[in-house]
C-alpha positions in Angstrom: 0.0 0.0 0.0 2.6 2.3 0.5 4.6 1.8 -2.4 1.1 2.3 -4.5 0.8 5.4 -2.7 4.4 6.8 -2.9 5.8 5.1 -6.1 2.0 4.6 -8.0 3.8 5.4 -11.3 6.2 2.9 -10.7 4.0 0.3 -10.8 2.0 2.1 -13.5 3.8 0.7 -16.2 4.0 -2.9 -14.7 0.6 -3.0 -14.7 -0.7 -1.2 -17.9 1.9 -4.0 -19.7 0.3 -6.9 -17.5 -3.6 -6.3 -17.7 -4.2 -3.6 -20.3 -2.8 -4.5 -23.6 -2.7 -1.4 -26.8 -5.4 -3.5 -28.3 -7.7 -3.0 -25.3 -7.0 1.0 -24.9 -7.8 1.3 -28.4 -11.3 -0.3 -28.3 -12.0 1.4 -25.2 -11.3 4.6 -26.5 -13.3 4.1 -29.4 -15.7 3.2 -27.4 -15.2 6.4 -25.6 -15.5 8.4 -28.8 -18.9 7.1 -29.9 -20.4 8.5 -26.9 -19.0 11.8 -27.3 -20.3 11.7 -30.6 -23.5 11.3 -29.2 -23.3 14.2 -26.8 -22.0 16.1 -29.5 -25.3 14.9 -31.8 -27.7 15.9 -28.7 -25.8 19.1 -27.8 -26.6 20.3 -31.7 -30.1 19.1 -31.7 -31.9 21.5 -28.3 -34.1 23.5 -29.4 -34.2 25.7 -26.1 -30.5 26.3 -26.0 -29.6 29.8 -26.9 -27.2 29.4 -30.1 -24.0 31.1 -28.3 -24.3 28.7 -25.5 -25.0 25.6 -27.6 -21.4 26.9 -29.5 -19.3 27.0 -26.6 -21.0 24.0 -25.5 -20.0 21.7 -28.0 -16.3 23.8 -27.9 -16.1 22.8 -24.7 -17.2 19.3 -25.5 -14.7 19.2 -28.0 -12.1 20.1 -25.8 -12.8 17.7 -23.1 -10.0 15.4 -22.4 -10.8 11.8 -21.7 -7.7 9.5 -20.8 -8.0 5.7 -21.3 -6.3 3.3 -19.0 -3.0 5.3 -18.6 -1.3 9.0 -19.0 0.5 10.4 -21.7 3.8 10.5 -19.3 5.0 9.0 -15.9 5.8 11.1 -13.2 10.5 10.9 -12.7 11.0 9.7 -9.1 14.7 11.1 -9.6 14.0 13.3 -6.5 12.8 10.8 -4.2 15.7 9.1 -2.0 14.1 5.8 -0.7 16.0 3.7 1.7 15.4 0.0 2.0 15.6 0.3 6.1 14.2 3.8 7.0 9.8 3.5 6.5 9.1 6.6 8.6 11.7 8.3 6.8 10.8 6.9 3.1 7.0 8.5 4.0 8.4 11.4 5.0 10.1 12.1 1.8 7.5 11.3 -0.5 5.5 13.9 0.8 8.0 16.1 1.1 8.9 15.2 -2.3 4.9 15.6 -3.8 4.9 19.1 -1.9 7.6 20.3 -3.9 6.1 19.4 -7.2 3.2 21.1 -6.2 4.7 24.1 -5.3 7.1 23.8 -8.4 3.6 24.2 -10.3 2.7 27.5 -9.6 3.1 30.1 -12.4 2.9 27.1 -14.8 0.5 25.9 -17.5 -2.1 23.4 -16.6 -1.2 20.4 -17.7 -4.9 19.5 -18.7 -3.3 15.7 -19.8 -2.0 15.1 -16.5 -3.4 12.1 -14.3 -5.2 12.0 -10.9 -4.7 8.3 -10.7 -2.9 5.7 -11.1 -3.4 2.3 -14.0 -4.0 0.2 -10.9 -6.5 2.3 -9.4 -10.1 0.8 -9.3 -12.3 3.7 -9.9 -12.7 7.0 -12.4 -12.9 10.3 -12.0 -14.0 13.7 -13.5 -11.8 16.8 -13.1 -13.8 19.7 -14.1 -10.6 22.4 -13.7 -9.0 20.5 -16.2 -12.4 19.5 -18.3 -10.9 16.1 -18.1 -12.0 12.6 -17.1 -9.6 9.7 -16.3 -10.4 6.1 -16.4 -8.6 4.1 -14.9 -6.6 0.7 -16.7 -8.0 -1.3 -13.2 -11.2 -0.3 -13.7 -11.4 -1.3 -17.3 -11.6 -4.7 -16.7 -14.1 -7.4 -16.1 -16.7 -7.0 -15.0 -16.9 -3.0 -16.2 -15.0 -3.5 -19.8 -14.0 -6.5 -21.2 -12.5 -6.7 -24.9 -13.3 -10.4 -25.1 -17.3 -9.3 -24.9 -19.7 -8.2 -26.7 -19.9 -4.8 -27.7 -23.5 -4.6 -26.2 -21.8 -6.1 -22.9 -19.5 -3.0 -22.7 -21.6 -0.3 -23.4 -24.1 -1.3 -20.6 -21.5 -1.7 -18.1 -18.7 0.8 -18.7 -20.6 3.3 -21.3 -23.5 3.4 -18.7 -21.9 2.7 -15.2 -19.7 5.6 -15.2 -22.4 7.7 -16.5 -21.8 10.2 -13.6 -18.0 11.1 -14.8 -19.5 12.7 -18.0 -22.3 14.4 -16.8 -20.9 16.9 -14.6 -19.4 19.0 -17.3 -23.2 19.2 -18.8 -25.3 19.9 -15.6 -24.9 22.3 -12.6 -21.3 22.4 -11.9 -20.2 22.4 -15.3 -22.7 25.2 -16.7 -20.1 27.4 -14.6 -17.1 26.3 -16.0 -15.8 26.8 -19.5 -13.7 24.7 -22.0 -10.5 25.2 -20.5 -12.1 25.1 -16.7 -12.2 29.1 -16.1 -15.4 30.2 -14.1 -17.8 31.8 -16.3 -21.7 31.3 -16.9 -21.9 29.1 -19.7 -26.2 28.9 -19.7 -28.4 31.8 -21.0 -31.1 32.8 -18.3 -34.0 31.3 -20.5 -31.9 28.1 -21.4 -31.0 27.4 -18.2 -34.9 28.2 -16.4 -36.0 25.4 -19.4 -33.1 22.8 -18.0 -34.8 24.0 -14.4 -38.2 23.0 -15.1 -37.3 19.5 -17.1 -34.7 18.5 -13.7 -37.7 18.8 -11.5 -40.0 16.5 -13.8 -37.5 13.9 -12.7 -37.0 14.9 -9.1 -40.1 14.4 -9.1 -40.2 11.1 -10.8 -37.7 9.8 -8.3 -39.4 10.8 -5.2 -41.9 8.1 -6.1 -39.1 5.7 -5.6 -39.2 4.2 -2.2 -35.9 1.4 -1.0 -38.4 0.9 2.4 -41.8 1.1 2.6 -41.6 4.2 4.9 -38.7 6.1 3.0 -38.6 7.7 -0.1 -35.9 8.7 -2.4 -35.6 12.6 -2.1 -35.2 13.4 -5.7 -34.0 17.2 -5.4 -31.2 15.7 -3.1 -29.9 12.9 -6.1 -30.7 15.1 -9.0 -27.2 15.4 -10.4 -26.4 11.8 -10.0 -29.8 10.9 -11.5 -29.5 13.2 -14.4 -26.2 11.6 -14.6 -27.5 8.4 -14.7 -30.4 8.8 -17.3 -28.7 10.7 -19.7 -25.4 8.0 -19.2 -27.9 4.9 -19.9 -29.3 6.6 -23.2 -26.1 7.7 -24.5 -24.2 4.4 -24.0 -26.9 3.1 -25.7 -27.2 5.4 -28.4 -23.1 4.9 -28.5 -23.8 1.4 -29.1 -26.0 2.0 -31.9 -23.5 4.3 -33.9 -21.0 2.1 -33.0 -22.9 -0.8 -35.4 -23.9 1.9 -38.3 -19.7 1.9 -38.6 -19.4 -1.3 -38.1 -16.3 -0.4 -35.6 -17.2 -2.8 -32.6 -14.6 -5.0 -31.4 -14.3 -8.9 -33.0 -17.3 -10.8 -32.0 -19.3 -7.9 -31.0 -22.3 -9.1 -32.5 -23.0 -12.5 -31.1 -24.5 -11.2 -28.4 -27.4 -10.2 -30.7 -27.3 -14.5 -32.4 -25.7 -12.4 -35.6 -22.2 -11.7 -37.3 -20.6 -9.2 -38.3 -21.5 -10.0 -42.1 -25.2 -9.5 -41.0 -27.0 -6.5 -41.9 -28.0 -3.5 -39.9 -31.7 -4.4 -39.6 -30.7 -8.2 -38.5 -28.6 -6.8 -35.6 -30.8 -4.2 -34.5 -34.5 -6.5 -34.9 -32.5 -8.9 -32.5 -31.4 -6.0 -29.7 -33.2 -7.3 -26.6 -31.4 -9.6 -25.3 -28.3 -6.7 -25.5 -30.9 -4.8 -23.8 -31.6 -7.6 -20.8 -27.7 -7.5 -20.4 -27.6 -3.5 -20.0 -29.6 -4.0 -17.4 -27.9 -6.6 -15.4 -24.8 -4.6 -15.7 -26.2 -1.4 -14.3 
């Protein structure tokens, strides 16, 4: 544990060679770019957007910076002295040594390719100063990605089960931050009143949802995560869908469906529920 912690892109490489092969970053990051395609396809088609913000919404889209399985660069360790019979004093000196790299940050560019986490890291996360997400190689594995599966398999799970890590750059938070993470006011007063009233059709929606018998879901409390979640399912599956038009799916991808990948369009898509009964038991 505290090697991970200290030394995280040491092990980095180890790992991303050991679990996370080029052929599996590829097909998840094509995976990756269908959805964005999709937002990009929604983001053109509102009606009640004001034109100016639906512009630097799909900029900002545009700009958005989504790293698959591992960074661009590891971070040097050259200035980390660790001794094989000093523990305390190893600690001690990797934080004084991550202080210093902070500090030596200031006055610099934002490095808006720069990773959070580490390969081995089992989770994902969205960094809104940046306008970046980061998913992790450890978390693209089974049973969130898998590049033996189906297609289908891996939309449901990893297109829709980290639904949340996208959606903050469209909803509350990210209406306030522009494409390179500066503060500004990104929705127009109408726009944003119109985004208003449809959120609380499905606050309302989930405050019919009850876990117990005596306790409700309070839907204004889970908005963003349910937002999140919504919009995530739909655009996974909409993902999924472009994903066959091009005929870009990993090997296999369609036996899920009972077809090939020599069958036509209609054949895969008239034969789309059992794809749809294995969303679900992924979410």
């Amino acid at each position: 544990m505290a090697v991970d912690s200290e030394l995280g892109d040491a092990i980095g490489p180890i790992y991303a060679r050991r679990y996370f092969s080029p052929q599996a970053k590829a097909e998840a990051e094509a995976l990756v770019a269908h959805i964005i395609a999709v937002y990009r396809e929604r983001l053109g088609a509102l009606s009640w957007m004001a034109p100016a913000t639906k512009a630097e919404a799909i900029a900002k889209l545009n700009a958005l910076y989504v790293g698959v399985g591992y960074g661009e660069s590891w971070h040097d360790y050259s200035g980390y002295q660790v001794k094989p019979d000093d523990i305390f004093g190893n600690r001690l000196r990797g934080r004084l040594f991550y202080y210093q790299t902070n500090v030596a940050r200031i006055g610099r560019p934002v490095n808006r390719k720069e990773w959070s986490m580490t390969p081995q890291t089992v989770n994902a996360v969205n960094l809104p100063l940046q306008n970046a997400l980061n998913f992790p190689a450890a978390i693209l594995q089974p049973p969130f990605y898998d590049p033996a599966a189906p297609a289908a398999a891996n939309y449901g799970a990893i297109g829709a089960h980290h639904r949340p890590r996208d959606q903050p750059h469209l909803r509350y938070g990210g209406q306030r931050l522009r494409r390179q993470g500066a503060h500004a006011r990104l929705v127009d007063t109408v726009g944003f009143a119109h985004f208003r009233a449809s959120t609380a059709k499905l606050a309302a929606q989930y405050d019919t949802y009850k876990p117990f018998p005596d306790l409700s879901v309070n839907g204004k409390q889970t908005l963003a995560e349910d937002i999140a979640d919504v919009a995530g399912v739909s655009a996974a599956y909409d993902g999924y869908h472009a994903a066959l038009k091009r005929q870009q799916c990993p090997s296999g991808a369609w036996n899920l469906l009972g077809t090939s990948n020599s069958s036509s369009p209609s054949d895969r898509t008239g034969r789309l529920s059992r794809g749809l009964r294995l969303f679900a038991s992924r979410l």
